[in-house]
MARBA-3410 file (N, C-alpha, C, O; in Angstrom, 1 decimal):
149
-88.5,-41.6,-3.8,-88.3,-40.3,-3.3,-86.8,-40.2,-2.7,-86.4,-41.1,-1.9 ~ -85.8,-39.0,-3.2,-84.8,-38.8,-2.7,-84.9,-38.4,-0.8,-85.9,-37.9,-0.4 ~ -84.2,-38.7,-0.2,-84.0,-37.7,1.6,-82.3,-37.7,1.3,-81.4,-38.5,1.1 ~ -82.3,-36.2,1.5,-80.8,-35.6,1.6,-81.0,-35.3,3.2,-81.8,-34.4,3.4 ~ -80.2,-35.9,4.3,-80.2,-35.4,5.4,-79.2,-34.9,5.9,-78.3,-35.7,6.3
-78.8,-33.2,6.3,-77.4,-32.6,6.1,-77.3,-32.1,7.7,-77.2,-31.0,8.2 ~ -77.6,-33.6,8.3,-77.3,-33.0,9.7,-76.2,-34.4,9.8,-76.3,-35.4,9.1 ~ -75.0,-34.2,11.0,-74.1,-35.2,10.8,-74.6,-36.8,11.8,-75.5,-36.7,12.7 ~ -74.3,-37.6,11.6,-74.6,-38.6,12.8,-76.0,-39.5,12.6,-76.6,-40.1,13.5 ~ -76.4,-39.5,11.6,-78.5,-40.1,11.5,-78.0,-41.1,11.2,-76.9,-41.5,11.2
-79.3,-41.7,10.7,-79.8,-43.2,10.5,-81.2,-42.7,9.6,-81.7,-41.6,10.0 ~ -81.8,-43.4,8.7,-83.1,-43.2,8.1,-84.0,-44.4,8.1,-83.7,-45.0,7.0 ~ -84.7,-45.1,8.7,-85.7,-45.7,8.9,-87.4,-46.1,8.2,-88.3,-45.3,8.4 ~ -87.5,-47.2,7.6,-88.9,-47.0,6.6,-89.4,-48.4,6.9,-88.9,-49.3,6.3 ~ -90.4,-48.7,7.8,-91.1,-49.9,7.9,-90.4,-50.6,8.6,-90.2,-51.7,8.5
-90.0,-49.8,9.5,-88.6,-50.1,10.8,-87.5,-51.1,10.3,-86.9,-51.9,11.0 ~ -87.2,-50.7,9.1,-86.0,-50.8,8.8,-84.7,-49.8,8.6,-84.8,-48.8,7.9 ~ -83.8,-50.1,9.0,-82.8,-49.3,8.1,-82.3,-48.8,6.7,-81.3,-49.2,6.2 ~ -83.1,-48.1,6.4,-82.5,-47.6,4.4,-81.0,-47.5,4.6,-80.4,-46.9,5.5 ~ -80.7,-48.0,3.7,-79.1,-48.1,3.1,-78.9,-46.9,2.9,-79.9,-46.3,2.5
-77.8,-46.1,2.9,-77.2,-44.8,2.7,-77.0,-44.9,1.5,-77.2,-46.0,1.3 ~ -76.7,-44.5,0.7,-76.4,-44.0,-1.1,-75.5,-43.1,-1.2,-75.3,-42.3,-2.1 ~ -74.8,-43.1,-0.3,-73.7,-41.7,0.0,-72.4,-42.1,-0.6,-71.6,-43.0,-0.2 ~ -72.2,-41.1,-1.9,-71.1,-41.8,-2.9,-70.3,-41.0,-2.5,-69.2,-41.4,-2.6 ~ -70.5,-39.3,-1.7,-69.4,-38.0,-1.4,-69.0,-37.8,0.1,-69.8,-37.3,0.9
-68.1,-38.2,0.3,-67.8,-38.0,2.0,-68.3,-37.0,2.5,-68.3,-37.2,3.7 ~ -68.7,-35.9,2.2,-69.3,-34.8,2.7,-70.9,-34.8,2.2,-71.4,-33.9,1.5 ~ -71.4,-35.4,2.4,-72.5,-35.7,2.2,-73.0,-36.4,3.2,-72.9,-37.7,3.0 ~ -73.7,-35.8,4.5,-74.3,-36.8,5.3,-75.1,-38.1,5.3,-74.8,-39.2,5.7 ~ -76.3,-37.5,4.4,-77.0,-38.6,4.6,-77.8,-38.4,2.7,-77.9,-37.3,2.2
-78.1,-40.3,1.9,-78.6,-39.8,1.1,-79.1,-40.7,0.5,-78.4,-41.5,-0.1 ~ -81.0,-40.7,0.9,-80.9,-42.4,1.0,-82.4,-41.7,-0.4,-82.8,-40.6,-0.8 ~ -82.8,-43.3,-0.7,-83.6,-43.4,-1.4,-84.7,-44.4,-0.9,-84.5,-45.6,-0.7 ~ -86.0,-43.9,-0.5,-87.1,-44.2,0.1,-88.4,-44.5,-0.9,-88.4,-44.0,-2.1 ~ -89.6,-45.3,-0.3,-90.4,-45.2,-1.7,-91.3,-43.9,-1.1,-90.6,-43.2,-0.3
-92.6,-43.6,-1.2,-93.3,-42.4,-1.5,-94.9,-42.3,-0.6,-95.9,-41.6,-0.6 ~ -94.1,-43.7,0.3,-95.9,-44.0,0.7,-96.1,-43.9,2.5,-97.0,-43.4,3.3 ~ -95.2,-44.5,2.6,-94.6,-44.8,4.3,-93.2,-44.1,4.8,-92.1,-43.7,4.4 ~ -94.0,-44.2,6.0,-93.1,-43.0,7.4,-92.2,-43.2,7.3,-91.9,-44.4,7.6 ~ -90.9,-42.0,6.8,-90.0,-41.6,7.1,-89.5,-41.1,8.6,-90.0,-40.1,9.1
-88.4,-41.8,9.3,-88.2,-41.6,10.6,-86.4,-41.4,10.4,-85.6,-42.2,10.1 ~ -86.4,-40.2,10.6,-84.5,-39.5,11.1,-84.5,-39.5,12.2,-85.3,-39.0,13.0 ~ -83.4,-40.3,12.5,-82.9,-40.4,14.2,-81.5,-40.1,14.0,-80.7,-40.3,13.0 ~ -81.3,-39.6,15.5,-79.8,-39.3,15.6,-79.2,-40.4,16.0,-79.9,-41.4,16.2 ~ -77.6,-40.4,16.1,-76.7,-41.6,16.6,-75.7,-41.2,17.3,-75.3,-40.1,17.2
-75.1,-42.2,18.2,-73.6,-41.6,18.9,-74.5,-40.3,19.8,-74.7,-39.1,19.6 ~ -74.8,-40.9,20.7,-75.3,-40.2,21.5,-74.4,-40.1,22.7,-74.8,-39.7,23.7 ~ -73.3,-40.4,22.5,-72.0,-40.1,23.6,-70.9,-38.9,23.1,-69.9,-39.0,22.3 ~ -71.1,-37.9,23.8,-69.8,-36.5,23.6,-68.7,-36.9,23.2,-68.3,-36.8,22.1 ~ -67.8,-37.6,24.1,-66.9,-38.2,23.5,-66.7,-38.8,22.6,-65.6,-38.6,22.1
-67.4,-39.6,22.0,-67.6,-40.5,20.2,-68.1,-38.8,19.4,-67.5,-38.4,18.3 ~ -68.9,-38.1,20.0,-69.3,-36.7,19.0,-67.9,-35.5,19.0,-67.8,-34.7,18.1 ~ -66.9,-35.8,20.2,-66.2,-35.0,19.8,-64.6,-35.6,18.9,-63.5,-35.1,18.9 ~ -64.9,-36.8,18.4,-63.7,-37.8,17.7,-64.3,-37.8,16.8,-63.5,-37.8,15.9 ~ -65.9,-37.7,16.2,-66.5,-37.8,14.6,-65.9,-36.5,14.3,-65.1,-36.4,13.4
-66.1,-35.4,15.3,-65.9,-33.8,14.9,-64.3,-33.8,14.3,-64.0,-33.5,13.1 ~ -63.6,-34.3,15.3,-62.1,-34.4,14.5,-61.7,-35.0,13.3,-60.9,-34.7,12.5 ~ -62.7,-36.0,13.4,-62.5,-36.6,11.3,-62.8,-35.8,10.5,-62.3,-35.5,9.4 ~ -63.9,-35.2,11.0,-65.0,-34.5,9.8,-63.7,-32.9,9.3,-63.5,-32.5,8.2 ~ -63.2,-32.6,10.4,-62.3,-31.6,10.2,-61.1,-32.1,9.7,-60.5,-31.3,8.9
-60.6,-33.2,10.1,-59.3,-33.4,9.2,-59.5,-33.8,7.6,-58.6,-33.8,6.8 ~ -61.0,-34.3,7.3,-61.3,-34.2,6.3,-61.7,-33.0,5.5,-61.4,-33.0,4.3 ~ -62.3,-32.0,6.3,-62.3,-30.6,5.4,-61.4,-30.7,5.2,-61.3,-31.6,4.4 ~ -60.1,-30.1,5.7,-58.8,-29.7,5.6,-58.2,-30.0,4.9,-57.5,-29.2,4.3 ~ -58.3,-31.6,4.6,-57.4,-32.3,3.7,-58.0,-32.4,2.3,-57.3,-32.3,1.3
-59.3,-32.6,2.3,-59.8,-33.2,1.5,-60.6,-32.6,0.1,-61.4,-31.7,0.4 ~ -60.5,-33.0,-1.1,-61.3,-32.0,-2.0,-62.2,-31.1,-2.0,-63.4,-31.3,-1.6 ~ -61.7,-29.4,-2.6,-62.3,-28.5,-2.3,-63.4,-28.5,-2.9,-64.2,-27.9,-2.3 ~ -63.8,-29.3,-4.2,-65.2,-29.3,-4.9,-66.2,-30.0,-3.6,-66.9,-29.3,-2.9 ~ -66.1,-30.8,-3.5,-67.1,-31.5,-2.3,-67.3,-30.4,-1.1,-68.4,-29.8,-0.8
-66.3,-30.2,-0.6,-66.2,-29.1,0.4,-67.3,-27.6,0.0,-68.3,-27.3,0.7 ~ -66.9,-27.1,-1.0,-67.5,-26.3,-1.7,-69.0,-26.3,-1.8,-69.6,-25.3,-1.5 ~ -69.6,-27.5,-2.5,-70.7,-27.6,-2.4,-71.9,-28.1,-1.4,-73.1,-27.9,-1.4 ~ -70.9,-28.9,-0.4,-71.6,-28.8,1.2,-71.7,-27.2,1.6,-72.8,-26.8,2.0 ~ -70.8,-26.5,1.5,-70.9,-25.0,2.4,-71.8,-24.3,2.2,-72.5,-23.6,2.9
-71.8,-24.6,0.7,-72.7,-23.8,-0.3,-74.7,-24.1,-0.3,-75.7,-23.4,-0.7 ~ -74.5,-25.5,0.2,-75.9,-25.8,0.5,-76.2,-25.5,2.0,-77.2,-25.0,2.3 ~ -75.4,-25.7,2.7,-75.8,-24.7,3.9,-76.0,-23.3,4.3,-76.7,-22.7,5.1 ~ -74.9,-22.8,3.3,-75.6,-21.3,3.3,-76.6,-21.0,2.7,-77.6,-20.7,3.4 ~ -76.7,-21.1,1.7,-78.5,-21.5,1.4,-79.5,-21.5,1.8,-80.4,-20.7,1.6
-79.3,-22.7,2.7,-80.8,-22.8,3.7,-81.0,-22.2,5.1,-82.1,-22.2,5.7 ~ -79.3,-21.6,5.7,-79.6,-20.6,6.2,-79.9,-19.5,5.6,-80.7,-19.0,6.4 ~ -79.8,-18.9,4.9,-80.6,-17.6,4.2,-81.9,-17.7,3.8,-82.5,-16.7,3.6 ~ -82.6,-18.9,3.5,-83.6,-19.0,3.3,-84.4,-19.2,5.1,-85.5,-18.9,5.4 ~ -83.4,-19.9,5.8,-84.6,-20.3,7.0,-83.3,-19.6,8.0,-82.1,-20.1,7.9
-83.4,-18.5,8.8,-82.6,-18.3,9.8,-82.1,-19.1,11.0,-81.0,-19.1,11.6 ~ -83.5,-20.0,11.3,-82.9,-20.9,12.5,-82.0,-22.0,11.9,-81.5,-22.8,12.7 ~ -81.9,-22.1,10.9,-81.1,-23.2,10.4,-79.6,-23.2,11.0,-79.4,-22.1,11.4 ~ -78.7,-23.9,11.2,-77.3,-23.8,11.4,-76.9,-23.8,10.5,-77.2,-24.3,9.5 ~ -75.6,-23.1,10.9,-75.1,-22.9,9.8,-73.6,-23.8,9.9,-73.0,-23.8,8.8
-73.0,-24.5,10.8,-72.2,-25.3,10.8,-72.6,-27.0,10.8,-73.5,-27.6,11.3 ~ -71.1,-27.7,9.9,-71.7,-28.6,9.6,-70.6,-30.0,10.5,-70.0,-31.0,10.0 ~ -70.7,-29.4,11.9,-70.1,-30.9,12.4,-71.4,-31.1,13.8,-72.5,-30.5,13.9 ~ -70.7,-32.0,14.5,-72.0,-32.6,15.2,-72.2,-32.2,16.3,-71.2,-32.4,17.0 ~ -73.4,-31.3,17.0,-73.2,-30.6,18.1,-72.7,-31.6,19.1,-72.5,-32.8,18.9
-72.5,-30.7,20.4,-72.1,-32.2,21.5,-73.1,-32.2,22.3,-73.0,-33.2,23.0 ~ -74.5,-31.3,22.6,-75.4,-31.5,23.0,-76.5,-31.5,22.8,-77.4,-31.5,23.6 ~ -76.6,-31.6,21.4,-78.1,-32.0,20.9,-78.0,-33.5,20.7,-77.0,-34.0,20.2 ~ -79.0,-34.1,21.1,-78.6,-35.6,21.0,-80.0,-36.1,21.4,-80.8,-35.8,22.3 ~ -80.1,-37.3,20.4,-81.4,-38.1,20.8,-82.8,-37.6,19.9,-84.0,-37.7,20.3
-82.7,-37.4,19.4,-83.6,-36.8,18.7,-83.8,-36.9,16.9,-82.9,-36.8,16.0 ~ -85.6,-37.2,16.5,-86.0,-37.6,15.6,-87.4,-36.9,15.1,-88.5,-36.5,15.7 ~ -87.1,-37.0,13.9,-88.2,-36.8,12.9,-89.0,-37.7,12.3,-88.4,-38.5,11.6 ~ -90.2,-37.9,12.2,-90.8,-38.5,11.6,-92.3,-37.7,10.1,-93.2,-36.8,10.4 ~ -91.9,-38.3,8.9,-92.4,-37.3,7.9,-93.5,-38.4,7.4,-93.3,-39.6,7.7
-94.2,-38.2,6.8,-95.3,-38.8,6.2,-95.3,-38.5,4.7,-95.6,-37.3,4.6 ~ -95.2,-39.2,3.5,-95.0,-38.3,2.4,-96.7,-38.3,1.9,-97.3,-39.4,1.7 ~ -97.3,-37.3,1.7,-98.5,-37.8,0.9,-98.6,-37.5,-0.3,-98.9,-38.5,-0.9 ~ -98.4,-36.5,-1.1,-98.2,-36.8,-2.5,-97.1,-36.6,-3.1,-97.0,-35.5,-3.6 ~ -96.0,-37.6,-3.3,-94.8,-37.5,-3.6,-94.2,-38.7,-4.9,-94.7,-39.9,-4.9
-93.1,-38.2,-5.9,-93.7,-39.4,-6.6,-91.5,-39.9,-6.8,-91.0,-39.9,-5.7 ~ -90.9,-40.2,-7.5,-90.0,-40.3,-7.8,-88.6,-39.1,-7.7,-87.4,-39.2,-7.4 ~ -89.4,-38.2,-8.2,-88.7,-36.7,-8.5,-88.8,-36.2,-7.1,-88.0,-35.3,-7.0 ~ -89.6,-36.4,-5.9,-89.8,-35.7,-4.9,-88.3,-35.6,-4.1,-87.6,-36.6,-3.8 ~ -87.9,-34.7,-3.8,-86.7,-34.5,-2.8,-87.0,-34.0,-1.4,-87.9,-33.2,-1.2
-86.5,-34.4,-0.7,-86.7,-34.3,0.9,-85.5,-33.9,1.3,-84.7,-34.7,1.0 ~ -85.1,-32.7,1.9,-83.9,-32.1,2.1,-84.4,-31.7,4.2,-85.5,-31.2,4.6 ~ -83.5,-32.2,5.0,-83.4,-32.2,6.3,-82.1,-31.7,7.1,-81.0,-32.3,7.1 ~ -82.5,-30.5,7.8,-81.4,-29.7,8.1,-81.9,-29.8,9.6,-83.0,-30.1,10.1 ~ -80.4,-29.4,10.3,-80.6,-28.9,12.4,-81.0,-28.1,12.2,-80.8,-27.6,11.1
-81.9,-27.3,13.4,-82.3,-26.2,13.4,-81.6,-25.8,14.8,-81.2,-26.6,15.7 ~ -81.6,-24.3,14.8,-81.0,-23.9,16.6,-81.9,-23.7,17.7,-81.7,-23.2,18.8 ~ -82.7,-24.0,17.3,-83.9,-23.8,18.5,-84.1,-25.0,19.3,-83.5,-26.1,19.3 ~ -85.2,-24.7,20.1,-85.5,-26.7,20.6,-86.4,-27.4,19.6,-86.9,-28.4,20.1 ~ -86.7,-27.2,18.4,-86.7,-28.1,17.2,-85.7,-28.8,16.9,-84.8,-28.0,16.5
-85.4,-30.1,16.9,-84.1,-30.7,16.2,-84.4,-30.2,14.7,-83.8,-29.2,14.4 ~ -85.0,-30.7,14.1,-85.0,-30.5,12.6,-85.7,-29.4,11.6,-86.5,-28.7,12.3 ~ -85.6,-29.1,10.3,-86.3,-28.1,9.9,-85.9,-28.8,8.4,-84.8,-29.2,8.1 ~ -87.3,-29.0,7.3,-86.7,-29.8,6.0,-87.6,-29.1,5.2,-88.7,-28.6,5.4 ~ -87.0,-29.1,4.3,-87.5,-28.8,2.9,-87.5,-29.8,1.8,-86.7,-30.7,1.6
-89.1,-29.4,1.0,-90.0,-30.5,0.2,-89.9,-30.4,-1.1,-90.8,-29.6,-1.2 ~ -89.4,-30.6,-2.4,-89.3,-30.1,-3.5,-90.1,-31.5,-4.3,-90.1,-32.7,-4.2 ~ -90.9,-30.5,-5.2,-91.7,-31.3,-6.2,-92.6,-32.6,-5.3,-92.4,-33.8,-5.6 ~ -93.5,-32.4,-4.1,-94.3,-32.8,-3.9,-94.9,-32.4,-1.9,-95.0,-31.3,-1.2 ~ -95.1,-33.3,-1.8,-96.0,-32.2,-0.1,-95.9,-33.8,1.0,-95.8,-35.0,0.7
-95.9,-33.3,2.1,-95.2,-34.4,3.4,-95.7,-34.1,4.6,-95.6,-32.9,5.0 ~ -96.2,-34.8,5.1,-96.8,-34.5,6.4,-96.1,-34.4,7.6,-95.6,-35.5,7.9 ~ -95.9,-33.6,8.4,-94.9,-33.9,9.9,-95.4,-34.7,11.0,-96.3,-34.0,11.5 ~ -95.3,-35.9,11.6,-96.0,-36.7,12.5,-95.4,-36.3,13.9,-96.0,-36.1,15.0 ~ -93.4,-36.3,13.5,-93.4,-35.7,14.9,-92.0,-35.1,14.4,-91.5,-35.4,13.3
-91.4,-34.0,15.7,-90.1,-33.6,15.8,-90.0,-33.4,16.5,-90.9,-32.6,16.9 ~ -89.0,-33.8,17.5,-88.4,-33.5,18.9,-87.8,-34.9,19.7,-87.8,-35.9,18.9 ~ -87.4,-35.0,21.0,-86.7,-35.8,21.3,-87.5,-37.4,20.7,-88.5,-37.6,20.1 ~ -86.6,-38.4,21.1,-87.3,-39.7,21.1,-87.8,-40.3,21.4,-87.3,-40.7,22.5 ~ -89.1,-41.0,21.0,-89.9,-41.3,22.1,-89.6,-42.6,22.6,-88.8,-43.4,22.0
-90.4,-43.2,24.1,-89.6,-44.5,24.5,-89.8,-45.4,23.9,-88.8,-46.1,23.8 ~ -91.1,-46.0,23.2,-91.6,-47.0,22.2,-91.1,-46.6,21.2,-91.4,-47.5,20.4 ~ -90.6,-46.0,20.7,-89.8,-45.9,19.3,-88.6,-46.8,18.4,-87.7,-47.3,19.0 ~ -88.7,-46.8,17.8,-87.4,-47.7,16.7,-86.1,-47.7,18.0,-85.0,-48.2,17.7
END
């Protein structure tokens, strides 16, 4: 199972490990490859303003400078899924106050082809994700808990 996670700053977790990122495009948050059976857990990172407002300055000197095709097709997947989901955000650097906060998904019938797409939302939901070519269970969303990874 693919997880495209297009919020900035995560980590993706399976059997309390860390999945290796697969992220071949700098503008490409997160893009990991999971199997189809066991809990998927998104956590945020850099839980310090200061480290969030020095990622935000990369992330922008990298727009700026950096290939419009990549650029293009980040913008373009976020507008997207705001038009499809309103609470979605629509910008793509790292808030400075949302912080700490995780998802945990359950896939139940998902097979190779399944894509898992995870976006911020503006409300006090951190997350909002979309399921393509199979179905996923939500165990939790919202801040982190203290026994947690």
């Amino acid at each position: 199972m693919k997880v495209y996670v297009y919020t900035p700053l995560n980590t993706c977790y399976q059997l309390n490990k860390e999945v290796i990122d697969k992220n071949t495009d700098m503008y490409e948050y997160g893009n990991y490859e999971t199997n189809n059976y066991d809990v998927i857990i998104i956590k945020e990172i850099l839980n310090s303003i200061f480290l969030r407002i020095i990622m935000n300055l990369s992330y922008f000197s990298r727009f700026w400078f950096g290939p419009n095709k990549a650029l293009t097709m980040l913008i373009n997947e976020r507008k997207k899924i705001k038009k499809e989901n309103k609470n979605a955000m629509g910008f793509i650097f790292a808030p400075l106050f949302y912080k700490k906060c995780m998802i945990e998904i359950q896939p139940s019938s998902c097979n190779d082809d399944t894509i898992l797409k995870i976006y911020r939302q503006k409300g006090r939901i951190p997350f909002a994700y979309e399921v393509l070519n199979g179905e996923v269970e939500l165990i939790y969303n919202g801040k982190i808990k203290k026994k947690s990874i």
